[in-house]
C-alpha positions as CSV (number, residue, x, y, z in Angstrom):
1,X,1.2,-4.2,-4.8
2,X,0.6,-1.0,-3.0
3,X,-1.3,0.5,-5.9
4,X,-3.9,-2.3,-5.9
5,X,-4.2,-2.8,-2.6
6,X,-4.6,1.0,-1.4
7,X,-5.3,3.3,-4.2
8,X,-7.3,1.3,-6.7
9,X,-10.5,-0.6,-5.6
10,X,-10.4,-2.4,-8.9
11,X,-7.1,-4.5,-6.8
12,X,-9.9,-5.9,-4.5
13,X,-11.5,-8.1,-7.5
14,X,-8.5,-10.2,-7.9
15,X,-7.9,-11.0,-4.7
16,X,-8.1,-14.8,-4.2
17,X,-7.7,-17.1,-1.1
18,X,-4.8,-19.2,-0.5
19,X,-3.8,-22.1,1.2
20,X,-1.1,-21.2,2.9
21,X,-3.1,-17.5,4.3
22,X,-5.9,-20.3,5.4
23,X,-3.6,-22.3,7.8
24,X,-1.1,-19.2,9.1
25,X,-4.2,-18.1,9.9
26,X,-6.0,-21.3,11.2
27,X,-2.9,-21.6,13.3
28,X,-2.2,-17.9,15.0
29,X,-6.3,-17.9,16.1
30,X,-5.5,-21.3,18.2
31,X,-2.2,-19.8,19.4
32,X,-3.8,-16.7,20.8
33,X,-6.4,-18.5,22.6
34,X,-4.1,-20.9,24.2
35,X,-1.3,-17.9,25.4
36,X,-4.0,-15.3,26.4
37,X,-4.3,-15.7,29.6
38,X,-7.7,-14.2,29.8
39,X,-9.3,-17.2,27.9
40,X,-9.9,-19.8,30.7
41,X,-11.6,-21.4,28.4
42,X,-8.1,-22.8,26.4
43,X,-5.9,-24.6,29.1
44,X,-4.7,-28.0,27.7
45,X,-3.4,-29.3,24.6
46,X,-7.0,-31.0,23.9
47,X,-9.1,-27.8,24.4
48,X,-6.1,-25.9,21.8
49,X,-7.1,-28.7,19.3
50,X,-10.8,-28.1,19.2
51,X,-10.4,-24.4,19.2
52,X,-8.2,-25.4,15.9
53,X,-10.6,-27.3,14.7
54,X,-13.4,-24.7,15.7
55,X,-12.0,-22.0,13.8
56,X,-10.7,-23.7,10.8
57,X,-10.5,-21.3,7.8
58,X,-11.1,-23.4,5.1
59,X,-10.7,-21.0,2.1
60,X,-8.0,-21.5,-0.7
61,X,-7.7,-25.5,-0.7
62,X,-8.0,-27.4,-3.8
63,X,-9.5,-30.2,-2.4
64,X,-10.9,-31.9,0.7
65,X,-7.8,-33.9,1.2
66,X,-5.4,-30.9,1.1
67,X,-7.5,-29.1,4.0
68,X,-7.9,-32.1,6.3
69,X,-3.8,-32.8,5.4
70,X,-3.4,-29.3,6.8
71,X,-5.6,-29.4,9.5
72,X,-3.8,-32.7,10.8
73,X,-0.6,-31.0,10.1
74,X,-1.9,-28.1,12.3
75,X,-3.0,-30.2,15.2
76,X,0.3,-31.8,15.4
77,X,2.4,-28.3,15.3
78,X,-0.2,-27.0,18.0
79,X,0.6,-29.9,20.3
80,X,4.3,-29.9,19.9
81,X,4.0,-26.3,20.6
82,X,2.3,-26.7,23.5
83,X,4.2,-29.2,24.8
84,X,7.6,-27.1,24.5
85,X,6.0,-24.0,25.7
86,X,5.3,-26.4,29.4
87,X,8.5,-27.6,29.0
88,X,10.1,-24.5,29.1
89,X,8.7,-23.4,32.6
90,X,8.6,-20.0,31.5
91,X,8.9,-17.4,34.1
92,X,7.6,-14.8,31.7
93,X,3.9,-12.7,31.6
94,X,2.5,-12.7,28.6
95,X,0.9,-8.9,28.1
96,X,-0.9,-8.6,24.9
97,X,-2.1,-11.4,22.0
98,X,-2.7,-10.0,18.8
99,X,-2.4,-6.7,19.8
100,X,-2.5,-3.6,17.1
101,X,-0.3,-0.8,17.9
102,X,0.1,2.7,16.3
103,X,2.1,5.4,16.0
104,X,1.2,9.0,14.3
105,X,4.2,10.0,12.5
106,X,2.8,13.3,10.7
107,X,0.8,12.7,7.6
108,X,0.5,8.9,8.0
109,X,0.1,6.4,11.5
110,X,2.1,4.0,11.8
111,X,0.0,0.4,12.4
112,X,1.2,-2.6,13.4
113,X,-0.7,-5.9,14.9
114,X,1.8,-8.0,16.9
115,X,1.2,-11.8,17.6
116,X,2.5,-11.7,21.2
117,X,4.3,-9.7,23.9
118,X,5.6,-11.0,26.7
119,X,7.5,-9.4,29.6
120,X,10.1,-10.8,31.7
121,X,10.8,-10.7,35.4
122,X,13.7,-7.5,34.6
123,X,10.9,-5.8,32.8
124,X,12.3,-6.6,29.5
125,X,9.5,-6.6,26.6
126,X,9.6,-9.6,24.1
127,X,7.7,-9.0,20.7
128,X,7.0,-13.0,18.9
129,X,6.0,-13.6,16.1
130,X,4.7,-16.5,14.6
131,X,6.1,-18.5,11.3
132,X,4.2,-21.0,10.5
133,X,5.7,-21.7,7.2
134,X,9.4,-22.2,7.9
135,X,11.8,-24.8,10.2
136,X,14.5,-22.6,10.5
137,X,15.6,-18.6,12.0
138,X,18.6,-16.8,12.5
139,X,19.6,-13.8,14.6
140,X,19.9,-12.3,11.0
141,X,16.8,-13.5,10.3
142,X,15.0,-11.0,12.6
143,X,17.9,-8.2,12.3
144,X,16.9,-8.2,8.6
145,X,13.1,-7.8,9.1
146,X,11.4,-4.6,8.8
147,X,8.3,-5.8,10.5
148,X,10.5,-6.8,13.7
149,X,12.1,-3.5,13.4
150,X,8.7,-1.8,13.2
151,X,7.2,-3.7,15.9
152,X,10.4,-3.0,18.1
153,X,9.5,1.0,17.2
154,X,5.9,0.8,17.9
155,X,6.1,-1.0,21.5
156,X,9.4,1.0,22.7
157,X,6.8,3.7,21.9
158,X,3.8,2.6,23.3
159,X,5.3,1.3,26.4
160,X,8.2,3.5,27.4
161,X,10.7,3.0,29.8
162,X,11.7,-1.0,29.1
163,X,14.2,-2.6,26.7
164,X,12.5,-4.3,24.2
165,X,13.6,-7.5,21.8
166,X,11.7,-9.2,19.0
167,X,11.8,-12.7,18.5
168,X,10.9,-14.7,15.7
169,X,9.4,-18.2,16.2
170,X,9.4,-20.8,13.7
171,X,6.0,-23.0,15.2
172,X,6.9,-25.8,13.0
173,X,10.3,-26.9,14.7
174,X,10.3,-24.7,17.8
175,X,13.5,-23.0,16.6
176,X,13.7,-19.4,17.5
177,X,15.8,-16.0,17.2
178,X,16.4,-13.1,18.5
179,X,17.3,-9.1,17.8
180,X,17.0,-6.0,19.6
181,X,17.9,-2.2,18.2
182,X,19.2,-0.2,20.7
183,X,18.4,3.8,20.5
184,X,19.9,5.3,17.5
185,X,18.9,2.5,15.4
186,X,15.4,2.8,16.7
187,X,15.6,7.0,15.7
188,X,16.7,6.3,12.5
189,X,14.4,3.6,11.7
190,X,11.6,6.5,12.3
191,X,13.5,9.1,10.3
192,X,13.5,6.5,7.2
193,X,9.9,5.2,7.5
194,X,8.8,9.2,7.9
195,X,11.2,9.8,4.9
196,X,9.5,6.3,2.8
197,X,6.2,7.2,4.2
198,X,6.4,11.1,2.4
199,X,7.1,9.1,-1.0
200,X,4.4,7.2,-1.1
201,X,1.9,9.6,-0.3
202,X,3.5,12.1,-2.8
203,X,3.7,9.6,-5.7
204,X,1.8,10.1,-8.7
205,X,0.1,6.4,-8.6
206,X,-2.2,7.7,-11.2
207,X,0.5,7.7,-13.6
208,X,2.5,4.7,-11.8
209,X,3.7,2.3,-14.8
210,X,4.3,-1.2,-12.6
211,X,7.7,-2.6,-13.2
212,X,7.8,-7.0,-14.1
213,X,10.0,-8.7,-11.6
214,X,10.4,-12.2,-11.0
215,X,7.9,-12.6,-8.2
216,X,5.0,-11.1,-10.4
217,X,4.6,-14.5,-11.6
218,X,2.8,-15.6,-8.1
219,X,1.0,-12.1,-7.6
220,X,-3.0,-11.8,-7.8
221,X,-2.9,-8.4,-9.4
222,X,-0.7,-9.8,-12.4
223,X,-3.9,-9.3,-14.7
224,X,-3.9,-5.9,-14.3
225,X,-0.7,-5.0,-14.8
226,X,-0.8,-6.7,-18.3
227,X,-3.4,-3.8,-19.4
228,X,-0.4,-1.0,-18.3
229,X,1.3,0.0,-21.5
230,X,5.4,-0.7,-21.3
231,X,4.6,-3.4,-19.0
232,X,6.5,-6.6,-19.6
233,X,5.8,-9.8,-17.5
234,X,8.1,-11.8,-16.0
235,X,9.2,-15.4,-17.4
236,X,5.9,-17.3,-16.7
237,X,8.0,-20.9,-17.8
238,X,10.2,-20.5,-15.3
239,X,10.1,-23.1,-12.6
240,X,7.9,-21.9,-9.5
241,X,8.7,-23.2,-5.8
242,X,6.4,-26.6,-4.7
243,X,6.8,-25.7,-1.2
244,X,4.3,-23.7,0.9
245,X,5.3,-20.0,1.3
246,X,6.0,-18.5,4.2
247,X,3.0,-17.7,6.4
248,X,2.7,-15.1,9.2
């Protein structure tokens, strides 16, 4: 993956839309505008609709039906959403919406775009992110994440001085988790993305032989890996998932 998407431009010809990118996506752009609380302009459960429906990325469907079945979908996840987020009362100020954060660690930054950050009356910072493609989320969930972890790194960073949590939010059901890494996690998360980051810049990609594993069989850049000599491809017969992947 990394050597088609940021070393060889040929990657960028088999790149394809899909359904699931289209409505994650559909779906965070409405979220933003309803919690930024710049944008006057989204304050009800009506105006969240239309901005849906406004911004509908309609890429990667195979059909009319599919996108309007998602888009119907999308409204009813919106309002639901809405109508927890009220319910809630939350006390909360929400700081940034799609934010990108950065953080120079040497020979490489550090980049990371964050859904929302809120901060609560003790000062605490809450990084969320939106899933828009599961029910379900653990404590583990987020523990296990590197983006969470990363996210953690880059606002403890950016904004020193607070505790900071991530939560996960699964949009569909409203279910939610939490994790937070106190200090010496946070240092050695650093230490092992500096140590991972050297690696990858040292590689020889030029000479990189990919490796078939058995989630090549959903990858765009499957093609091209077929022309590298010693490359075998994964069991294509095998039975592949129905359900919609997960979707940030």
């Amino acid at each position: 993956m990394y050597l088609w998407t940021y070393v060889d431009s040929r990657g960028n010809w088999y790149r394809r839309a899909r359904r699931n990118f289209s409505f994650g996506t559909s779906l965070h752009h409405a979220l933003q505008r309803f919690h930024d609380t710049n944008d006057i302009g989204i304050q009800t459960v009506d105006q969240a609709v239309a901005a849906l429906e406004e911004n509908w990325v309609e890429a990667g469907y195979s059909s009319q039906d599919e996108m309007l079945q998602d888009l119907a979908e999308g409204k009813q996840i919106l309002e639901r959403h809405i109508e927890r987020h009220w319910a809630e009362a939350p006390t909360q100020a929400t700081l940034y919406v799609e934010k990108t954060l950065t953080l120079d660690l040497g020979r490489f930054v550090l980049r990371g775009r964050v859904d929302r950050v809120d901060e609560h009356e003790d000062g605490t910072l809450e990084v969320i992110d939106y899933k828009t493609g599961r029910e379900s989320v653990e404590a583990e969930d987020v523990a296990g994440n590197l983006a969470m972890s990363c996210y953690q790194l880059l606002l403890k960073e950016a904004v020193p001085g607070h505790r900071v949590i991530a939560t996960i939010v699964a949009v569909r059901s409203g279910a939610k988790a939490s994790s937070e890494l106190d200090e010496t996690s946070l240092a050695q998360l650093r230490e092992d993305l500096v140590t991972l980051g050297n690696e990858i810049l040292d590689r020889d990609w030029q000479g990189h032989e990919p490796v078939g594993k058995a989630l090549c069989s959903g990858c765009d850049f499957l093609p091209l890996c077929r022309r590298s000599p010693g490359f075998t491809a994964p069991d294509e017969a095998s039975p592949r998932s129905t359900s919609r992947p997960e979707a940030s």
